[in-house]
N, C-alpha and C positions, 0 to 999 in steps of 0.2 A: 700325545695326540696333537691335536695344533690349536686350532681356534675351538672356542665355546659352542660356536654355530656346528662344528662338524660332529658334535657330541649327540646319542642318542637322547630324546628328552624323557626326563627321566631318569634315564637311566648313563649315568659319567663315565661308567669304566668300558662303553660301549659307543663302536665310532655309527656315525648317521647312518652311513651305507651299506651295513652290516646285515648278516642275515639275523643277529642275534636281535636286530633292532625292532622292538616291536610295533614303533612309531612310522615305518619305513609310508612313503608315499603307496596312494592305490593304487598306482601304474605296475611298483614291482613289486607288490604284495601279492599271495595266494588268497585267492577269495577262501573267505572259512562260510563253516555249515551255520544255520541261523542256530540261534540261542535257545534253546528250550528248557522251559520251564523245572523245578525241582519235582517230583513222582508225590502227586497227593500218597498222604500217609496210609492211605486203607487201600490204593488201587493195586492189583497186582501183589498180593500176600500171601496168596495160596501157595501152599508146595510144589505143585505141580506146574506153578507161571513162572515164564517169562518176562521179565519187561526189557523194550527197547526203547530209548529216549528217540527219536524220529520222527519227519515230515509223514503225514497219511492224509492225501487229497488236497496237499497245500498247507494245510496247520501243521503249526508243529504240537507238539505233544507225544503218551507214552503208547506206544501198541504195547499190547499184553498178549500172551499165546500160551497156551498149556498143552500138555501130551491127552489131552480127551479130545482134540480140535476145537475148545473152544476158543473164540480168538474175542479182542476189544480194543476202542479207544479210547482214551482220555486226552481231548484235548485241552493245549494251555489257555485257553482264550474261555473263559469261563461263563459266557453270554452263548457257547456250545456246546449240546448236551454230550455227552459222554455214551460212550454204545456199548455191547457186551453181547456176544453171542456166537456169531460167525461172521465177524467183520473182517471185511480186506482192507488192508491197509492203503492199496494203491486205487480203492474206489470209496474211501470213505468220502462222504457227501455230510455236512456240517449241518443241523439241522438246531435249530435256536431251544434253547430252556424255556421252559414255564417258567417265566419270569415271576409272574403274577402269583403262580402258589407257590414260588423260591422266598416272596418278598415279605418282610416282616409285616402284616397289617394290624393296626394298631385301633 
């Protein structure tokens, strides 16, 4: 390889410019999907669901769909409530938690 600088960082056995490089500048980078959340453990367990880790109305988080047509969402942002019923994914509308009866009052 040549210089240190031409190396990917990180990663030695891999040169700067490389597709393998996962360091590469944003110019020649493919934009990736935003990051979503891991699937809370109770959402989406029935036999019958689906889950898809995906964007619905801007959030990311899980849509969930079963063969009854029921459908839902759990998003990652957890300050929004979560829905279940016959939700569309491309018109969910994020509406805030009860904060207040969510919060431990002591």
């Amino acid at each position: 390889m040549g210089q240190e600088g031409e190396r990917c960082p990180g990663h030695p056995n891999i040169h700067r410019k490389s597709k393998a490089c996962p360091a590469r500048s944003a110019a020649t980078a493919r934009p990736t999907a935003p990051e979503i959340c891991p699937k809370p453990p109770t959402w989406c367990i029935h036999a019958a669901g689906t889950n898809e880790p995906k964007l619905c109305g801007g959030y990311p988080g899980h849509f969930c769909h079963d063969i009854f047509g029921r459908s839902g969402f759990h998003p990652c942002d957890e300050t929004v409530r979560p829905l279940w019923g016959k939700v569309k994914c491309e018109t969910f509308e994020g509406q805030p938690k009860d904060l207040a009866a969510a919060a431990d009052v002591i």
